[in-house]
N, C-alpha and C positions, 0 to 999 in steps of 0.2 A: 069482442068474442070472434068477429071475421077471421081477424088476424093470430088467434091462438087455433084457429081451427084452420087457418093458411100455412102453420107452421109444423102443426101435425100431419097436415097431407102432405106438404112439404119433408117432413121428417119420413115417412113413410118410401116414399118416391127415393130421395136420394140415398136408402137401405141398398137400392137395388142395384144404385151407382157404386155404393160403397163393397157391394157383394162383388160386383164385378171387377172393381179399382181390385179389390182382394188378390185374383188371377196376376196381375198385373204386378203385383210385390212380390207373388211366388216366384216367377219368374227371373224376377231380378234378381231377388237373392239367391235362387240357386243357381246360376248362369252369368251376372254382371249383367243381362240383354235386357234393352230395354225392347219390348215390342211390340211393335206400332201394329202390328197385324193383328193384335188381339180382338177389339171387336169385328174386324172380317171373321176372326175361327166363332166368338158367338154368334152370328150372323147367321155360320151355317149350322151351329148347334140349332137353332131357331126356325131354320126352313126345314131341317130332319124333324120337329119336335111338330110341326103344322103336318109333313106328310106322313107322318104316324099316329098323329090323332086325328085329325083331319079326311084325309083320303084310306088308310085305311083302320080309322075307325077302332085304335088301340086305345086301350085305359090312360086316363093323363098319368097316373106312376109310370107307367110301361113308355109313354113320349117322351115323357123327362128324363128317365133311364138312357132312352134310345140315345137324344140329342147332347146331356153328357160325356157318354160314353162315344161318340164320333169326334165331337170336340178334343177330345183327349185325344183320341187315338191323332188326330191330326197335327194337334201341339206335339206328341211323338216323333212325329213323321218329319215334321221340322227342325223340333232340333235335331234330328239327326241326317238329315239330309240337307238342311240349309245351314246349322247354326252349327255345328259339329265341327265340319270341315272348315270352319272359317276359327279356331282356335289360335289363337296369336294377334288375329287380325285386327285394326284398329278399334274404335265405338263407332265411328263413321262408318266403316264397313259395313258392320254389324247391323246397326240401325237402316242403312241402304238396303238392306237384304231384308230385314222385316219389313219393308216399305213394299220390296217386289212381292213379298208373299200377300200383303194386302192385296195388292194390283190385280194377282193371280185367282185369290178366291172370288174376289168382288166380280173380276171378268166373269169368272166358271161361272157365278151364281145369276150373273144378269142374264146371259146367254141362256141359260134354262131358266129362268121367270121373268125375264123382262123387270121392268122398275113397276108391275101392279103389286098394290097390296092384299094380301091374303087375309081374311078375318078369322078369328081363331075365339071360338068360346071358352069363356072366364066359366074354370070348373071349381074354381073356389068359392065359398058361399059368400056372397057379396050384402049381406043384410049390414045393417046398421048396428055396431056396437057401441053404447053410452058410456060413454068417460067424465065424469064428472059433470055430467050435465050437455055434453058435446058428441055430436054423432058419428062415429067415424066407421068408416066399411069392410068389414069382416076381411077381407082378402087382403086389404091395405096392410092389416094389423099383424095376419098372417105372414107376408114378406117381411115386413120389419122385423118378426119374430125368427127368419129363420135367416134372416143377415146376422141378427146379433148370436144365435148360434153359433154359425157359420163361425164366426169371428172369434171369438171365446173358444171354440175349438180348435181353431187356427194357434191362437197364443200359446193354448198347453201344448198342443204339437210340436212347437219347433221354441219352445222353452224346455219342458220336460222329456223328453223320446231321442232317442240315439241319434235318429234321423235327423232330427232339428237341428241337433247341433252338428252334426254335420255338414248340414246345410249352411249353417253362420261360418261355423270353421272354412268351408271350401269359398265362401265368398270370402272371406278374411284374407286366405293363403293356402289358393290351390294346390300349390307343392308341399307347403309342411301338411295340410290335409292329407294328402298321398302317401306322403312319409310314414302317416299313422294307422294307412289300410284306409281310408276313405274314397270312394274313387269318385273323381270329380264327375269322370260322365256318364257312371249311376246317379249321383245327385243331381246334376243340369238336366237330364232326361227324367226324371223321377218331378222333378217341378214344374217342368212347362207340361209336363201329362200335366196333374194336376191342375196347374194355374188356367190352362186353355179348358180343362172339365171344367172347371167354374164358370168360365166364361162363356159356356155350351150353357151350364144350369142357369144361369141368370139369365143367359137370352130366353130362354126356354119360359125362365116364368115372369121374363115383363110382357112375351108377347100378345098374350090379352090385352092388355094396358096399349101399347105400343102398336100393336099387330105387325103382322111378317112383312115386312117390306124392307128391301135392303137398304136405299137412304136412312133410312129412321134407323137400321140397327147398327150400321155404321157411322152414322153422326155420333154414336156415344161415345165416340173414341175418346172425346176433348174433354166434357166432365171426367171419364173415368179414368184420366190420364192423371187430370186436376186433384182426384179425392187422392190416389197414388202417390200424389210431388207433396201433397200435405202429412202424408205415414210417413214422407222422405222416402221413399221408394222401399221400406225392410217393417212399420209398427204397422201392426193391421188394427190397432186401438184407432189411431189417428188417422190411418184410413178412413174406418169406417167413420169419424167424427168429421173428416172432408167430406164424404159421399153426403152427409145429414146436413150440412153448413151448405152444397151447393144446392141441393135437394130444396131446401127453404128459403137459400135466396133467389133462386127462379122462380119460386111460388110468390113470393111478395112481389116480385119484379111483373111477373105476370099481369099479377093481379090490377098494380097501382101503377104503372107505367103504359101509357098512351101507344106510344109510337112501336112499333112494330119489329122486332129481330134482340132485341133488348135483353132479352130471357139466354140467348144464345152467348150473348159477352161476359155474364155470370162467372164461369168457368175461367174464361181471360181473367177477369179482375183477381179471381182468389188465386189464380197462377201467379199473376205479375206480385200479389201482396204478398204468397209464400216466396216467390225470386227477391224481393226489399229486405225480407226479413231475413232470411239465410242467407243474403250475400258475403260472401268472404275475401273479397277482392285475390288476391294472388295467392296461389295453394301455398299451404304452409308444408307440405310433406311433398316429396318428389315423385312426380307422375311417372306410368310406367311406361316404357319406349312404346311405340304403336309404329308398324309398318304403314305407312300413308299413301295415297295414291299419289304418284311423280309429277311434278312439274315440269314445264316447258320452260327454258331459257329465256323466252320472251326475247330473241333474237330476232330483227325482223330482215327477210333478204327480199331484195326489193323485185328481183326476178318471180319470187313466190307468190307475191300480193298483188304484180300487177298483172302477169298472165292469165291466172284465172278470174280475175274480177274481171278485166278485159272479156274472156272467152262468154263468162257468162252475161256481160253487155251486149256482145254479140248476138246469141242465142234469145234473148228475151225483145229486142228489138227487129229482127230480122228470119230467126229461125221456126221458134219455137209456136206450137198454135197456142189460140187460148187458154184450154185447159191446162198444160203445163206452166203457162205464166201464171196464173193462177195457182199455182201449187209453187211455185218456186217465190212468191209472193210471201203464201203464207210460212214456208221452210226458212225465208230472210226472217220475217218478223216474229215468228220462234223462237228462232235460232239468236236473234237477238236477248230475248229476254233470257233465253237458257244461260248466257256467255255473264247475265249475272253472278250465275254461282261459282262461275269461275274465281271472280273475286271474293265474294263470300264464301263458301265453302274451297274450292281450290286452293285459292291461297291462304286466307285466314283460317279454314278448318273447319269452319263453323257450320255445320247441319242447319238451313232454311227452307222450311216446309212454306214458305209465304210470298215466293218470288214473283206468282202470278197475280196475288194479291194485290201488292206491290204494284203488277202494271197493271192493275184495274183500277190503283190509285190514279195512278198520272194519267190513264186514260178519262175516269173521273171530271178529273180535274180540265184538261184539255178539251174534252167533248160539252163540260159548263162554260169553260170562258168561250166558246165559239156559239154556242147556242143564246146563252143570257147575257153577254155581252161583248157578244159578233165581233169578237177580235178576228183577225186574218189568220189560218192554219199554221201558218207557219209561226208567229207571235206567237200560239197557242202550244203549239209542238214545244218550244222552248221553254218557256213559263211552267207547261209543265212538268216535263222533266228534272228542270231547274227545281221545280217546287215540290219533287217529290223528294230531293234531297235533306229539307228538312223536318219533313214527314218524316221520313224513316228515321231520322235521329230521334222523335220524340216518341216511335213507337219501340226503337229499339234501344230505347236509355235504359227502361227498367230489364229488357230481358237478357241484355249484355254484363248484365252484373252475375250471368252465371256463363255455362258453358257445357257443351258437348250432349249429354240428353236433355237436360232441364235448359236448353236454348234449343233443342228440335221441338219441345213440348209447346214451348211458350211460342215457337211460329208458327204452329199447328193452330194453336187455340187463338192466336191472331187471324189465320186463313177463315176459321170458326166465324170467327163474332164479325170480322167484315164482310161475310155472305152475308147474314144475316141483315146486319144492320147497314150496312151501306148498298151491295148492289142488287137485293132485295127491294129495297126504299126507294121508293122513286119521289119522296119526299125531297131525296138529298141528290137525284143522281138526274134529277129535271123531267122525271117521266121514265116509263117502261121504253119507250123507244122514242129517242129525242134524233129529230130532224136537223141535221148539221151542211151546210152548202157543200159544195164538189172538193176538197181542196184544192189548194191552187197555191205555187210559190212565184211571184212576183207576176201576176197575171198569166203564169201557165200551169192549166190545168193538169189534174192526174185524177181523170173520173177511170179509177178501178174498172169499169165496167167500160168504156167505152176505148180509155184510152190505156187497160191496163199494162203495157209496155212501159211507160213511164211510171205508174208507181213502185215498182217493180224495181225500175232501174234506180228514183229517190230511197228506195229500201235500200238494196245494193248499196249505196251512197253513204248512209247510214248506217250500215253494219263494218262495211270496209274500216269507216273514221272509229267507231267505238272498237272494234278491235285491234287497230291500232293502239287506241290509247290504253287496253287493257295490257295488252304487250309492251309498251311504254313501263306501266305501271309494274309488273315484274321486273325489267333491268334497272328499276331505280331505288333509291336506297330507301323510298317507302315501303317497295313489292320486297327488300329482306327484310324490313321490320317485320309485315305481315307473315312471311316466310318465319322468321324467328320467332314469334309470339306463336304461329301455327303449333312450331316445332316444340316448346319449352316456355311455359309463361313463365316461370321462377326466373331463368338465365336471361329471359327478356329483359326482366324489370332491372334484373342484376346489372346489364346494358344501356340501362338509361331511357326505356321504350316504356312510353305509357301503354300501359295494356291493354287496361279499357278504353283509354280513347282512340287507340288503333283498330280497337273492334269495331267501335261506334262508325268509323272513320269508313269501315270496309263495309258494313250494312247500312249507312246510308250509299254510298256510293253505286252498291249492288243494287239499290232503291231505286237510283236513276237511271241505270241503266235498265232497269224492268221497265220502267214509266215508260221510257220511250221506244219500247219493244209494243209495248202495252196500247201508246197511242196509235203508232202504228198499225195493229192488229186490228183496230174496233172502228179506226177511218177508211177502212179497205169499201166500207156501207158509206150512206150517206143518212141512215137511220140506223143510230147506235143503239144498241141492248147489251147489258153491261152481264146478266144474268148467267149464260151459259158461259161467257167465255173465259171469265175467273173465277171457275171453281176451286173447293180446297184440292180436290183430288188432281184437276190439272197442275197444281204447283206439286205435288206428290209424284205426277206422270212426267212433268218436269225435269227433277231430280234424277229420276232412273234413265231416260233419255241421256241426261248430262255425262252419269256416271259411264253409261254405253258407251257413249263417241269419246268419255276422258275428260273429266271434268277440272283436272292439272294444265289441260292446255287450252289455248287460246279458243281454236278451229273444232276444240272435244263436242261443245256444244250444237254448235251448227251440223256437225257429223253427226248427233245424237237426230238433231230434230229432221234430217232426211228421213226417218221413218214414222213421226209425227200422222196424225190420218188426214188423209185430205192433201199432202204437202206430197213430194218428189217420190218416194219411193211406193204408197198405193196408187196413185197413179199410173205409174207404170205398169204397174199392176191391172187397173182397171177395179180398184176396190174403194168402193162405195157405200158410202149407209152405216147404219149406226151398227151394224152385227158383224158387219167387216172392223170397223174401229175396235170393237169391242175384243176379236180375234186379234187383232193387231196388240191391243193392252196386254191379253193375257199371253202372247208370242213375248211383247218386248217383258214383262214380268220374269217368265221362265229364262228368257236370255240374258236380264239381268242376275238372276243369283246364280248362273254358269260362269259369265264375268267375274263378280266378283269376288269368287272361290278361285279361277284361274287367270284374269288378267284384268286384274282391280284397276288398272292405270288404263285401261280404257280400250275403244278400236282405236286411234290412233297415238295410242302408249305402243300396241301389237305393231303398228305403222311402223313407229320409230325402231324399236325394236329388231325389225328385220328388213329394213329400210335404210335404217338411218345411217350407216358408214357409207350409203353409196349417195345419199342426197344431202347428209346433215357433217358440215364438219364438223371435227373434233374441237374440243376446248384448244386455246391457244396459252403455255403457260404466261400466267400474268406476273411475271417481275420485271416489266419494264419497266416498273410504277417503282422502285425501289431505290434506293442511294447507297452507295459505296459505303464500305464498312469505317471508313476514315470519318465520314460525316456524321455516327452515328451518337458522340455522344450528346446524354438527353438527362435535364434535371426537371422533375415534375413540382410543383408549387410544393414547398415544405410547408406542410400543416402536420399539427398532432392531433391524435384523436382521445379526447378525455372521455374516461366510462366513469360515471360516480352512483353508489347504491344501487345499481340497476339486482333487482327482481324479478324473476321471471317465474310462474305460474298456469300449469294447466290443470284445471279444476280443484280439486285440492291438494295438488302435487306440490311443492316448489322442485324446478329446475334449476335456479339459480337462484343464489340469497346473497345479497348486498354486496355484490363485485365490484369495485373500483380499480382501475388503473389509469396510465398514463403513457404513451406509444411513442416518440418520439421521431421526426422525421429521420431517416438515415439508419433507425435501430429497428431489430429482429424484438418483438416480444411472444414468448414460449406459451401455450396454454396446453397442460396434460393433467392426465386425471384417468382413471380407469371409465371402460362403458357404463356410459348413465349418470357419468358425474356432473353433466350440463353444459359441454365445451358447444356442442352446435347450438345448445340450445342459447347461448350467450352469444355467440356468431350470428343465429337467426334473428335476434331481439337491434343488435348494432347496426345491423345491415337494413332493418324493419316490417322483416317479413313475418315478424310475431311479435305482439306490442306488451311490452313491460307493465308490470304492475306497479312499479316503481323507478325511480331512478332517472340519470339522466344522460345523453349523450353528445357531446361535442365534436364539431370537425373545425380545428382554427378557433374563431372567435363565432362559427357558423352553431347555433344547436338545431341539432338533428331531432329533437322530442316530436312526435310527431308527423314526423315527415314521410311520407310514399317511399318508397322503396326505388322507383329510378331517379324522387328527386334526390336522396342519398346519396345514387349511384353520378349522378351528373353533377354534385357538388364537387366529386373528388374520392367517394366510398368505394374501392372494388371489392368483390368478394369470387370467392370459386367454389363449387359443391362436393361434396364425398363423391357424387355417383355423376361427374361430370359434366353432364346437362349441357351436352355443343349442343348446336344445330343442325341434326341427319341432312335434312333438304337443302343444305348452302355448304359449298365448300369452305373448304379451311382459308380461301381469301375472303372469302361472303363473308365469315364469321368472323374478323379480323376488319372488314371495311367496316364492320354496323359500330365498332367502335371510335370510326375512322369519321364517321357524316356526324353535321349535327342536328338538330332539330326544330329545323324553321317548318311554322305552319304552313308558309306557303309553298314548301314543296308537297305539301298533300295533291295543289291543283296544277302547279308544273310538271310535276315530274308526270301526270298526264301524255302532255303535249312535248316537252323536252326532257325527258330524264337528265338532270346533270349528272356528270361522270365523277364518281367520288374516288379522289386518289385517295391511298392511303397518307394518313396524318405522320408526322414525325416520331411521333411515338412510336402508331403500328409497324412503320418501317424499321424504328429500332429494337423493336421487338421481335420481328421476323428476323433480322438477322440476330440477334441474341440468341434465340431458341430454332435457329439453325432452320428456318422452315420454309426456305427459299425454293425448296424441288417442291412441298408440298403444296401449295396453294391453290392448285386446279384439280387437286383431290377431294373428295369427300371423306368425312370423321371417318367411316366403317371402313373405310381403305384404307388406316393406317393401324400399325398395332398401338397398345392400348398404351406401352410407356410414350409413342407419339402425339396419344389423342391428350395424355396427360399433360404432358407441353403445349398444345394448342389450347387445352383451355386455360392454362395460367399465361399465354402470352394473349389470350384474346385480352381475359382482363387488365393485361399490362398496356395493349394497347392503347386502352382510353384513357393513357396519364393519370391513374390516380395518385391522389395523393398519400391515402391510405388502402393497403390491400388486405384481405381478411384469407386466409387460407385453409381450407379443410381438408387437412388428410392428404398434402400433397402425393404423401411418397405412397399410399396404400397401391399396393399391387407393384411397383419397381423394383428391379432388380438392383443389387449390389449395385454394379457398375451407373447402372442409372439415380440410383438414390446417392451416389458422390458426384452425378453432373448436374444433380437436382441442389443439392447442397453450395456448388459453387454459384448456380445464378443467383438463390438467393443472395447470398454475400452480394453478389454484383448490382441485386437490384434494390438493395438496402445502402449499400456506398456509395456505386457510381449513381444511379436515379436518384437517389432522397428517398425512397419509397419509404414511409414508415411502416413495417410488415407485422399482422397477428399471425400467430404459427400453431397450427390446432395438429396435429402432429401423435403418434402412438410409439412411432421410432423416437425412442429416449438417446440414443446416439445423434440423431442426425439431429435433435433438436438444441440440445449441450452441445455441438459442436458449433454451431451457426447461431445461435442466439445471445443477445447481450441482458437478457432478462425474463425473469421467467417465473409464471405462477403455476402454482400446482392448487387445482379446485379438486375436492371429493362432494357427495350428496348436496354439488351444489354453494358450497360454501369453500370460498378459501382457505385450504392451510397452510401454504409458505408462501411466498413472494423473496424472490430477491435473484445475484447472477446466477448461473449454471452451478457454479461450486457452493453455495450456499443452499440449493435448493437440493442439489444431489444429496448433501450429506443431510438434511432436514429428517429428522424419527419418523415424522408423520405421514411422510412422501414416499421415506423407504416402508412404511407399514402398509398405506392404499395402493400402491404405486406399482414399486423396485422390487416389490418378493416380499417381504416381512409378513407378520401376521397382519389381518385384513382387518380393522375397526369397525366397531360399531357404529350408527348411525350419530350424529351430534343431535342433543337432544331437540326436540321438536321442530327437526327435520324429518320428511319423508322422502323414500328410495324413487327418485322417479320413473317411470316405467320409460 
């Protein structure tokens, strides 16, 4: 009976998560935005709803009106002031800017109430109602009652009402919505009003339950993010059945669970199980371009690095008082941990809400080996660092199987549950303040306090070497992996680059170097407390920081955390105390969504920018790496590629029914068919970026059933896409070398410390001079027109020698002229190469001309096979095809969409 009565209050409770999760799906679906600022806006719904009943004494209808009604107005005020103008702009962006508006209220709101809590009288009748023999609390049954309203009204709105579908229509396809009088920023302003009035009304009536306290009404971010990721971010059914599911399982966990923060990782578990179960590994459908913040070249000029590390050795041992060494202490070992997100987010793209986390791990860690088993600091330092590199793989196995919000969610909801359950615990963390000796490396000491010049300058020491090797890590043909997977996961894998393990590869990595940001940070004492300094919200204040100083470059980070509290620039200042910090938050907040509306690549993007001809040379064209047109010819391993019964399948569609052919090395084979007769979708299934229902596929004597999509790629499969899919962030030689390196693990930890210099392979060299691409190479794709960018992506894929190349749509968008120089490389790269080529093609000329065989599929099913001249003249092909009258479907076939 406990536990039916644990599962009801529990059911009750997570109503209220699920009411608010609700706000949170509005939003997305009518905007794309995910945002992180939602419980900040109910927060303040929540302190208007206390100062109107409360202070003055208005009816609880007339409060909960009040606190709605502000909330709205401010979810307003945002998108149209923050979210509005950022239209184009990445998810990164986006999400970084609902990160500042969190920043921004949370400041407002602390600065006027401080972190006390306010008590607020429960005006709903709270008597005991009998359920079957069980007592449950009037008020309880109440909220539950008006979530699942809530919820059910939700569904008939935006199922039956114009507006609704509007709403689905402008998330579907904001231009054809437009096209049909819908106007997208009526709707994205029409739903975050809404979505943030919800989230005003639900603060509004947990906070009896809860009472007015800003920690407690912004902790909810992380379940209400969790019931949201389980609706999939658009069913508010499943919503609300996530709000209910975590709602209960914090009540059991509560209840029968000992040790202390437990209730708090709830939320993490049913994220990471809904991230297992929805994972999709590489998108099946082409993602849409996103403007990204710029990267650094990772050039490193040895005049840059040693001057100023020099000036400030100088200053810190001989100049500067204490106070400044102290701040320039803590601005190193910040600045450290920030230059994490360089690699995780910078380069790899990836939004982590958990990088301070991260170095409370390794801090963790280091502050127990020196304490319970008095290893030497410096042993300590290493180990843990070292050791936080496997940590972060096993925390980031399950959340790297998604990407872009549902991998901000799932680092948040990690930030989440390790407050809680780790540096809350002093079970696990050796005590609230665990006593650790002076450090000291090889018997010289660096006591912070006494001899703080020296730790100061071992920080210096340490930030110099990790930023090296971060800049390492860009010029090497790991930092274009990351770069390419940033840019395009499809064309990635298309490349031969494991995607996920490149992820995994860049958050653990980013792990380590938090850790030992992190050791550093919490050794400055010689009594550590692990509690205030890895909060969630400092991995949040983290982030905006990063993005300020340019989280694309090396140095972005360290320039963020000069404004850091307590570090270089309130010093200067003479600002102190937690109200000055507090101004500082809500300063860098506001100058965060100025940024990144006007210069998303950061302060020192702005640097370069209006700097950089006078300090930064130019790129050098790179054909030194090239060979003379004489040396060029090139035969790639002859393989065929056998297709037998292959089926393809979405839902109850068929795309493709029982296709078999046979490609032969040195031969052209033709694939046409009118739109929707299954040609990509036959392409995506070979290549293995959609898995057959059926069928089977060979390369040589090698089968492919089965296989990942770059081991495909690296057997010898190339493939190209209708809509191009280069990589924006790497020049047309970057995009041409990744074809070029191979793939040893152990340049993960070299290319560190040496980046090896990848020449181009014989291939890529013959490639580049085939497709003529010799002036281009120190170019970027968006600097060539688009019949160039179309060569550069069928010579990337030529460069990797495959054996088989899969072609989509080469000639769409070329001109005459270009579509007859498109025509002769084929030939070339079918005779002279060996290439054996598929040709998915709409130009019926250019494909009869250049082809030695050729199938014509409709609804999916073949109806001719044979050469050009046999298929031209084919009834069937001139009826789906060539003009004739159009057929009917074959029977029990359906038309795929």
């Amino acid at each position: 009976m406990d536990v039916v009565n644990l599962v009801i209050l529990g059911l009750c409770a997570g109503a209220m998560i699920s009411l608010s999760a609700q706000g949170v799906v509005l939003v997305f679906r009518g905007s794309g935005v995910l945002n992180l600022a939602h419980a900040a806006i109910g927060s303040l719904g929540a302190f208007v709803y206390w100062e109107l009943e409360v202070n003055h004494s208005l009816p609880f209808a007339v409060a909960v009106v009040g606190a709605t009604a502000v909330a709205a107005v401010t979810g307003l005020v945002v998108y149209a002031v923050v979210i509005r103008p950022l239209h184009g702009a990445s998810t990164l962006t986006k999400l970084v800017a609902t990160l500042a508006v969190l920043v921004v209220i949370q400041s407002a709101l602390q600065l006027k109430y401080g972190s006390d809590q306010f008590i607020v009288p429960n005006p709903l009748p709270d008597q005991n109602v009998s359920l079957g023999g069980l007592d449950v609390r009037g008020d309880k049954l109440i909220l539950l009652a008006i979530s699942i309203v809530v919820t059910v009204a939700l569904v008939l709105v935006y199922r039956r009402t114009r507006f609704g579908l509007a709403t689905t229509a402008t998330a579907e396809n904001a231009r054809g919505a437009a096209a049909l009088g819908m106007s997208p920023g009526f709707v994205g302003a029409a739903n975050w009003c809404a979505g943030a009035g919800i989230a005003g009304f639900a603060s509004a009536m947990m906070a009896p339950a809860l009472q007015v306290q800003l920690a407690s009404q912004v902790s909810l971010i992380v379940p209400v993010l969790a019931a949201a990721l389980m609706g999939g971010m658009r069913s508010f059914g499943w919503t609300f059945a996530g709000g209910a599911v975590i709602g209960i399982a914090q009540a059991l966990v509560g209840r029968y669970v000992d040790t202390p923060g437990w209730g708090d990782a709830v939320p993490l578990a049913i994220i990471i199980a809904v991230m297992v179960a929805r994972s999709t590994g590489i998108p099946s459908r082409p993602q849409p371009r996103e403007t990204r913040p710029r990267v650094g070249s990772g050039t490193i000029r040895p005049l840059l690095v040693v001057a100023p590390a020099a000036a400030v050795f100088v200053l810190l041992n001989w100049v500067l008082p204490v106070e400044y060494v102290d701040a320039v202490t803590l601005t190193l070992c910040v600045g450290l941990i920030l230059l994490s997100s360089v690699v995780i987010t910078g380069y790899a793209g990836q939004l982590s809400l958990s990088q301070f986390t991260l170095a409370g791990v390794g801090a963790v860690t280091a502050g127990l080996l020196v304490s319970e088993l008095e290893l030497p600091f410096l042993v300590a330092l290493v180990a843990g660092t070292v050791l936080a590199f496997p940590i972060a793989l096993l925390i980031g196995a399950p959340a790297l199987r998604t990407r872009g919000i549902n991998f901000a969610i799932t680092t948040l909801g990690i930030a989440s549950a390790f407050q809680g359950v780790l540096f809350l615990n002093s079970r696990y963390t050796g005590g609230d303040y665990v006593t650790v000796p002076v450090p000291a490396i090889f018997g010289w000491e660096m006591d912070n306090f006494l001899q703080p010049s020296r730790y100061a300058t071992f920080a210096l020491v340490l930030v110099v070497l990790a930023s090296l090797m971060v800049a390492n890590l860009r010029r090497s043909q790991t930092g274009r992996k990351l770069l390419a997977m940033r840019s395009n996961e499809r064309a990635a894998a298309a490349m031969g680059i494991h995607v996920y393990g490149t992820k995994l590869y860049a958050f653990a990595l980013s792990g380590s170097i938090a850790a030992l940001g992190g050791i550093l940070l919490i050794f400055r004492q010689t009594s550590l407390s692990y509690i205030a300094q890895f909060q969630p919200i400092q991995s949040i204040n983290g982030v905006l920081y990063s993005v300020v100083g340019g989280v694309g470059y090396v140095v972005g980070p360290l320039t963020g955390s000069l404004g850091q509290p307590a570090s270089i620039v309130p010093t200067i200042f003479h600002g102190q105390g937690d109200t000055f910090a507090l101004w500082l938050s809500l300063v860098l907040g506001l100058g965060t969504i100025k940024l990144v509306q006007d210069a998303p690549d950061g302060l020192v993007g702005l640097i370069r920018q209006h700097l950089g001809r006078f300090v930064f040379r130019k790129r050098q064209p790179g054909t030194s790496a090239l060979v003379a047109r004489d040396e060029v010819p090139l035969r790639v391993a002859a393989r065929a590629l056998e297709i037998r019964d292959l089926d393809v399948r979405y839902g109850g569609v068929t795309a493709v029914s029982g296709f078999s052919c046979t490609v032969e090395p040195g031969t052209i084979h033709g694939i046409i068919g009118p739109n929707g007769a299954g040609k990509t979708s036959l392409v995506e299934a070979v290549t293995g970026y959609v898995t057959p229902a059926r069928g089977t596929v060979r390369l040589g004597d090698l089968p492919l059933d089965g296989s990942s999509v770059h081991a495909r790629a690296r057997a010898g499969l190339g493939r190209t896409f209708q809509s191009l899919e280069l990589f924006d962030d790497l020049t047309v030689g970057e995009n041409l070398l990744l074809a070029s390196g191979g793939h040893r693990v152990s340049a993960l930890a070299t290319d560190l410390v040496y980046p090896r210099k990848v020449a181009f392979s014989d291939a890529a060299r013959a490639a580049i001079h085939e497709f003529g691409l010799e002036r281009d190479l120190d170019r970027l794709p968006d600097e060539l027109s688009y019949g160039r960018r179309r060569l550069v992506a069928i010579a990337r894929s030529v460069a990797a020698g495959p054996s088989v190349l899969c072609l989509d749509e080469p000639a769409a968008g070329l001109s005459g002229v270009e579509r007859g120089e498109l025509s002769e490389l084929l030939r070339r790269l079918a005779r002279d190469w060996g290439i054996a080529i598929i040709l998915i093609e709409h130009d019926v000329d250019l494909v009869m001309s250049v082809c030695d065989h050729i199938t014509a599929i409709d609804f999916g099913r073949t109806i001719a096979s044979g050469t050009p001249a046999e298929v031209r003249s084919d009834p069937l092909v001139l009826a789906a095809y060539l003009g004739a009258e159009q057929p009917t479907a074959p029977e029990g076939v359906e038309v795929p969409s």
